[in-house]
C-alpha positions as CSV (number, residue, x, y, z in Angstrom):
1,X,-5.6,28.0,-6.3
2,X,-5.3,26.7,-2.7
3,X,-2.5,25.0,-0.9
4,X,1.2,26.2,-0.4
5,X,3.5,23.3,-1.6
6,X,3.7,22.7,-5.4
7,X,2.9,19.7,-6.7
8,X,2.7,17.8,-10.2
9,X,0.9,14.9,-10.9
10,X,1.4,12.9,-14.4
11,X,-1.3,10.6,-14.9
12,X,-3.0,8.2,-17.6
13,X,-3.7,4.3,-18.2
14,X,-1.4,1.6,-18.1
15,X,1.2,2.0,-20.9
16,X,0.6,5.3,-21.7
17,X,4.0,7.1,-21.4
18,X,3.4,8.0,-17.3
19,X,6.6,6.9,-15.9
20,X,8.8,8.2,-18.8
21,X,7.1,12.1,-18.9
22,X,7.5,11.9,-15.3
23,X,10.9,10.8,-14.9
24,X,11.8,14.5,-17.8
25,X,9.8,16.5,-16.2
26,X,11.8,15.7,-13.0
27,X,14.8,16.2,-15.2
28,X,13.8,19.6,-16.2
29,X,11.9,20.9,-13.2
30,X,14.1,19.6,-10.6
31,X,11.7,17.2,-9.0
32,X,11.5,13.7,-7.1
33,X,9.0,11.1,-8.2
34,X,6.4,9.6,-5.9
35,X,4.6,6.6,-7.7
36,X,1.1,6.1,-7.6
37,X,0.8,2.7,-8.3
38,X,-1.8,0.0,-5.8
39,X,0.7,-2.8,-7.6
40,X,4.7,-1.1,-7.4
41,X,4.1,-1.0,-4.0
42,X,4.9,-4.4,-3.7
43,X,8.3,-6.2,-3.5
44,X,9.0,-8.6,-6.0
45,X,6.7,-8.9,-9.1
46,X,9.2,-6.5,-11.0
47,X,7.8,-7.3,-14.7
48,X,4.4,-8.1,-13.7
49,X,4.0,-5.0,-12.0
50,X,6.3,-3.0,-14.8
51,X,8.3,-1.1,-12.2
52,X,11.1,1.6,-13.6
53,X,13.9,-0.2,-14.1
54,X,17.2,1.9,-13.0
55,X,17.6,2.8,-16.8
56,X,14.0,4.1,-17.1
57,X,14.8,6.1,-13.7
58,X,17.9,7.8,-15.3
59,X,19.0,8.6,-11.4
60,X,15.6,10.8,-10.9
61,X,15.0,9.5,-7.2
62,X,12.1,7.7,-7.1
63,X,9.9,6.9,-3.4
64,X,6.8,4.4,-2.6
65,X,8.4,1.8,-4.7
66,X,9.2,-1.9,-3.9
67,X,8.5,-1.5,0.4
68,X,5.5,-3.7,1.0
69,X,6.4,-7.4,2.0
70,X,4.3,-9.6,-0.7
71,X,2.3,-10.7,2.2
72,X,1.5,-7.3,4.5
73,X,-1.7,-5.3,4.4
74,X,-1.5,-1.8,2.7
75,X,-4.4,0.7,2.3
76,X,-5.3,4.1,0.5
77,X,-5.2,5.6,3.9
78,X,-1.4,4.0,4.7
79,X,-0.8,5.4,1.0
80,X,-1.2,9.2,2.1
81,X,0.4,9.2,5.1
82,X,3.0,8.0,3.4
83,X,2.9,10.3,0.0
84,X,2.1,13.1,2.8
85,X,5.9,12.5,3.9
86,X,7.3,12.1,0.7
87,X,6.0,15.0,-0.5
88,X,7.0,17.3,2.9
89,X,10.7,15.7,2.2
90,X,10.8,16.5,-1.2
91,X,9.8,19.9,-0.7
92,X,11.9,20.8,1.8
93,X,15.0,20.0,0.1
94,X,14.1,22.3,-2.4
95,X,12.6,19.9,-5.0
96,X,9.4,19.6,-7.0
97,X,7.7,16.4,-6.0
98,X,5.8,14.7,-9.4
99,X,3.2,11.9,-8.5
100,X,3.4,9.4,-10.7
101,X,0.4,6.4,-11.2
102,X,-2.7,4.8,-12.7
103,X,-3.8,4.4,-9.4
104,X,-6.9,6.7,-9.7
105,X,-7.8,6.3,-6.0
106,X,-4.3,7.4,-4.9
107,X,-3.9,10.3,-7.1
108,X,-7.3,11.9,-6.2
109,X,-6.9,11.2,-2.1
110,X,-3.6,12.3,-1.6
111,X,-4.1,15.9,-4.2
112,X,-7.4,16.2,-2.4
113,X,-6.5,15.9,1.3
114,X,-9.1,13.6,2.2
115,X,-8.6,12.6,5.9
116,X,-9.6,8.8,6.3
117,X,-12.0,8.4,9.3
118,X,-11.4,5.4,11.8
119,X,-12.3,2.7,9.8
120,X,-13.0,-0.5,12.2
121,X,-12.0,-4.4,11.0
122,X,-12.0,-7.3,12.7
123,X,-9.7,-10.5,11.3
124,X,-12.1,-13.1,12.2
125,X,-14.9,-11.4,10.7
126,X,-13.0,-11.1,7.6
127,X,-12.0,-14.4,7.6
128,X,-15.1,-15.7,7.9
129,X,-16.5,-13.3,4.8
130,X,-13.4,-14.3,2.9
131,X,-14.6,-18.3,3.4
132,X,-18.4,-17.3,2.3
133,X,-16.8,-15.6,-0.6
134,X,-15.3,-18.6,-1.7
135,X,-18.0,-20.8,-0.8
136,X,-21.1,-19.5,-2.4
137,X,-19.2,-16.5,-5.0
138,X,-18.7,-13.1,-5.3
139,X,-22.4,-12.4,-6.7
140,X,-23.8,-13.9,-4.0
141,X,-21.9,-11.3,-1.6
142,X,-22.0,-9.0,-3.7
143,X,-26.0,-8.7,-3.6
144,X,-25.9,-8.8,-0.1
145,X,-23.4,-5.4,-0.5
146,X,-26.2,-4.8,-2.9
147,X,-29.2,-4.6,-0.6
148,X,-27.5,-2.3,2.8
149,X,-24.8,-0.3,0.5
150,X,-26.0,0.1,-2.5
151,X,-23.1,3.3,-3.4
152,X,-20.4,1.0,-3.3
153,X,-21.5,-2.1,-4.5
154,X,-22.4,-0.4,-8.0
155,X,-18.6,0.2,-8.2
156,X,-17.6,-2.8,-7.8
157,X,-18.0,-7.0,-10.0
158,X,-18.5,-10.0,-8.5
159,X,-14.8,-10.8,-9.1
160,X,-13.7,-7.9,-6.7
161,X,-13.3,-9.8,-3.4
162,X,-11.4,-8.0,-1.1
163,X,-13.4,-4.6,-1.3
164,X,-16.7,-6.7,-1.4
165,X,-16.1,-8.8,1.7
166,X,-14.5,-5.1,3.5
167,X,-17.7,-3.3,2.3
168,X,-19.7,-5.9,4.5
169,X,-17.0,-6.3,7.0
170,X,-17.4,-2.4,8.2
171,X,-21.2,-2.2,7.9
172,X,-21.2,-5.7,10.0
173,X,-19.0,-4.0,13.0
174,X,-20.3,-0.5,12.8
175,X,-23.6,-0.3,11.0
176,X,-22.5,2.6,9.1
177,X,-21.7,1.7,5.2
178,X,-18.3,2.3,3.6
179,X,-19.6,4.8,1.1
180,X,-20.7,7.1,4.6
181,X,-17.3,6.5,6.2
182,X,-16.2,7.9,2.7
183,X,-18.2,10.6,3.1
184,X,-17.0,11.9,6.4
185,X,-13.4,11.7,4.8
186,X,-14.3,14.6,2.6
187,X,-14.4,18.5,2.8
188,X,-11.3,19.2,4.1
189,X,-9.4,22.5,2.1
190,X,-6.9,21.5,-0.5
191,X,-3.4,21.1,1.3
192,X,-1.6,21.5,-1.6
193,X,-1.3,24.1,-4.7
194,X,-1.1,21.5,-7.7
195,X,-1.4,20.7,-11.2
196,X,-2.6,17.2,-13.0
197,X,-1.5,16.0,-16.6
198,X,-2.9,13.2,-18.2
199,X,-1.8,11.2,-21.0
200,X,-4.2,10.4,-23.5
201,X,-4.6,8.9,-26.7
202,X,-7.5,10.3,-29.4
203,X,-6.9,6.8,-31.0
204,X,-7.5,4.3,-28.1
205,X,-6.2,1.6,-31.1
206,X,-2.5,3.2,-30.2
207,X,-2.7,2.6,-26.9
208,X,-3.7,-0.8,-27.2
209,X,-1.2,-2.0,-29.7
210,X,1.5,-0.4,-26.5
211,X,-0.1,-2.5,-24.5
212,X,0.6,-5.3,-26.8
213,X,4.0,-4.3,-27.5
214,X,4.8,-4.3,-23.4
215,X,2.9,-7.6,-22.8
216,X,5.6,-8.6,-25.6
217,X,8.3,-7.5,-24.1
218,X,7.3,-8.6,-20.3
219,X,7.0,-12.3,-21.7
220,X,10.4,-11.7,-23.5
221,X,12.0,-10.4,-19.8
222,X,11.1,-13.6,-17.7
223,X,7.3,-13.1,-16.4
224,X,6.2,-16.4,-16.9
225,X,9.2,-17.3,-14.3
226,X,8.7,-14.9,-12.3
227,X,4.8,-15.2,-11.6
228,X,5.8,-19.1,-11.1
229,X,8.8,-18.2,-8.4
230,X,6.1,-16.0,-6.8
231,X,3.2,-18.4,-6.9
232,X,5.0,-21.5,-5.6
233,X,6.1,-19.1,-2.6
234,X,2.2,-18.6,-1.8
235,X,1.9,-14.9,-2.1
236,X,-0.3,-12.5,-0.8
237,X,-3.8,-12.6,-2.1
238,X,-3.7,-9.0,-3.3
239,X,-0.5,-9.3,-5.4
240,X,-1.8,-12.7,-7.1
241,X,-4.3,-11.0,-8.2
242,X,-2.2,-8.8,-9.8
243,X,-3.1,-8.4,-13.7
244,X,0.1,-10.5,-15.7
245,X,0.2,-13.0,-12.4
246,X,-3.9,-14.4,-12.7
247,X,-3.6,-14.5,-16.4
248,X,-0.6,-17.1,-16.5
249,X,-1.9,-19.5,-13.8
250,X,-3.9,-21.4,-16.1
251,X,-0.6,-21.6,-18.4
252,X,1.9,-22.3,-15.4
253,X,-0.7,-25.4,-14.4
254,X,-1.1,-26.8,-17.3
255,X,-4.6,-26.2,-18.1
256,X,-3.8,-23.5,-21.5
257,X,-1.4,-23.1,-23.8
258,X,1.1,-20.1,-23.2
259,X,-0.2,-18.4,-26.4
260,X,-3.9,-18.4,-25.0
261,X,-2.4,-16.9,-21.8
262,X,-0.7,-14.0,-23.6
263,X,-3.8,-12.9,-25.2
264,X,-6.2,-13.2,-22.1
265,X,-3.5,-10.7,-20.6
266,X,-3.6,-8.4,-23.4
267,X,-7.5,-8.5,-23.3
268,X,-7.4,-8.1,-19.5
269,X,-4.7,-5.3,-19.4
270,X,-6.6,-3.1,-21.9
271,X,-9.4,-3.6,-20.0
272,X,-7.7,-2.3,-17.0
273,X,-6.8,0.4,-19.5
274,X,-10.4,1.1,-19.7
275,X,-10.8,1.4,-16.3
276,X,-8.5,3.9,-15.7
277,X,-9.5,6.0,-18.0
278,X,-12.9,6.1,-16.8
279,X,-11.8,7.3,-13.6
280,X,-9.5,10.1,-14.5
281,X,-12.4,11.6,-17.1
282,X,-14.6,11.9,-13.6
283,X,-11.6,14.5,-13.2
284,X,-12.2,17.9,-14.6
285,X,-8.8,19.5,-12.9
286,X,-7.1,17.3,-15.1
287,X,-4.9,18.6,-18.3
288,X,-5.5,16.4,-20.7
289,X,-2.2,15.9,-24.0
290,X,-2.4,13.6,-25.9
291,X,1.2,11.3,-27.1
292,X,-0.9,10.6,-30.3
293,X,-1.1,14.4,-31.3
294,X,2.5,15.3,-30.8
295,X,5.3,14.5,-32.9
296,X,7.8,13.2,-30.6
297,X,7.9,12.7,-27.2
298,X,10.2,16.1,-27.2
299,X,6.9,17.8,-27.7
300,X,4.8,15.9,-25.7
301,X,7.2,16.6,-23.0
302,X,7.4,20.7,-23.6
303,X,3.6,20.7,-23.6
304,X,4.0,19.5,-20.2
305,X,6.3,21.4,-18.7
306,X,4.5,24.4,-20.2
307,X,1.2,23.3,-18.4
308,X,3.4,22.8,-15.1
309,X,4.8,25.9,-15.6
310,X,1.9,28.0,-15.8
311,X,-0.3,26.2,-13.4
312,X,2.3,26.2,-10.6
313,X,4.1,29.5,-11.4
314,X,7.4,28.2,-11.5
């Protein structure tokens, strides 16, 4: 195994268990959580975002959570530089840092020390893509990704804006596709000796009736209030976009009942669920246990740490 600091990862869908194994296997390996999440990042948007509450912390230190103004710009590349630092602090005091997130692209280019070439962007060009966007759709641009970047544009639906309109924005300033620059961020040795678990379910009906049950319970904390506090202050494009924020617009304006809202966000959030687990599968350095096999989360936990154990020597 290569790399010299030790480094766990706990990873699975949305509502799988992640923050919970994390936040006991930082209890019984001495270890600082770092949370891989393209959402938590953001301040504000507590419930929509279902960031650990203090209680769900139980005083295991937590970093990359609640730091990004609603409004600023964040990127994958801004998101290891950062976990980089995180990790080196943790470390060095000692501690085992335990990434934390359903934020597939995070985990894997963080672990796998990709080094992010000198992307180029212009903010009038985007701007101007943004505007064609919304004028003629995302098929329309999303064809046009289509026919000079045809590697990143199968990735991607119509409905994904932001990476469409940056997949044209770079090959418009550079001629070189975002799947290349991609490219030329990889092959660089591991920086890290680490281990990933992932949470699974062999019944994917259990993990969607928990996704039910937290869509429940976020209604029942205040998210309809929240995403309306949020959406009357104009937030950033990203976090609006945020699944539990697009869902309820049609409910906060009027235009749906609140009952139809709550079931296109349980629809929408297991297909996020979906998502996510299509990504991690790609992984094959990920241990796989799954919460629906073990008896309690006691054991679910223990196979964990076991895994850790014996992956990282420690």
């Amino acid at each position: 195994m290569s790399g010299g600091v030790k480094v766990a990862a706990v990873v699975g869908a949305t509502a799988s268990g992640k923050t919970a194994l994390a936040v006991e296997l930082a209890g019984r390996l001495g270890g600082e959580v770092i949370s891989a999440d393209s959402m938590q990042i953001y301040r504000g948007l507590s419930i929509a975002t279902a960031k650990p509450t203090s209680e769900e912390m139980k005083g295991i230190p937590h970093h990359l959570i609640d730091f990004v103004p609603l409004d600023g710009e964040f990127s994958v590349a801004r998101f290891c530089e950062l976990g980089h630092e995180a990790i080196a602090d943790i470390s060095s005091c000692g501690k085992l840092p335990i990434v934390c997130g359903g934020t597939g692209l995070y985990v894997d280019s963080l672990l796998n020390n990709i080094i992010f070439a000198d992307i180029p962007s212009d903010e009038a060009l985007r701007d101007r893509l943004n505007s064609e966007f919304d004028g003629i759709g995302g098929e329309a641009l999303l064809e046009r990704l289509r026919e000079i970047d045809p590697e990143t544009a199968k990735r991607l639906s119509p409905a994904d804006k932001k990476r469409i309109v940056r997949g044209l924005e770079v090959y418009e300033l550079s001629g070189v596709t975002l799947s290349e620059f991609n490219r030329r961020s990889r092959g660089f040795p591991d920086r890290y000796q680490s281990v990933i678990i992932g949470i699974g379910y062999r019944d994917r009906q259990k993990l969607y009736d928990r996704i039910n049950r937290r869509v429940d319970l976020m209604m029942i904390a205040g998210l309809p209030d929240e995403v309306r506090k949020f959406y009357a202050e104009n937030a950033g494009r990203t976090v609006i976009q945020a699944i539990g924020c697009k869902e309820l617009l049609p409910y906060l304006r009027g235009e749906q009942s609140l009952d139809e809202a709550v079931e296109k966000l349980k629809m929408e959030t297991r297909r996020f669920a979906k998502r996510q687990l299509t990504w991690f599968r790609r992984n094959d350095k990920i241990i796989w246990i799954y919460a629906d096999e073990c008896g309690s989360f006691e054991e679910l936990a223990t196979l964990a740490e076991n895994n850790i154990r014996s992956v990282l020597g420690i």
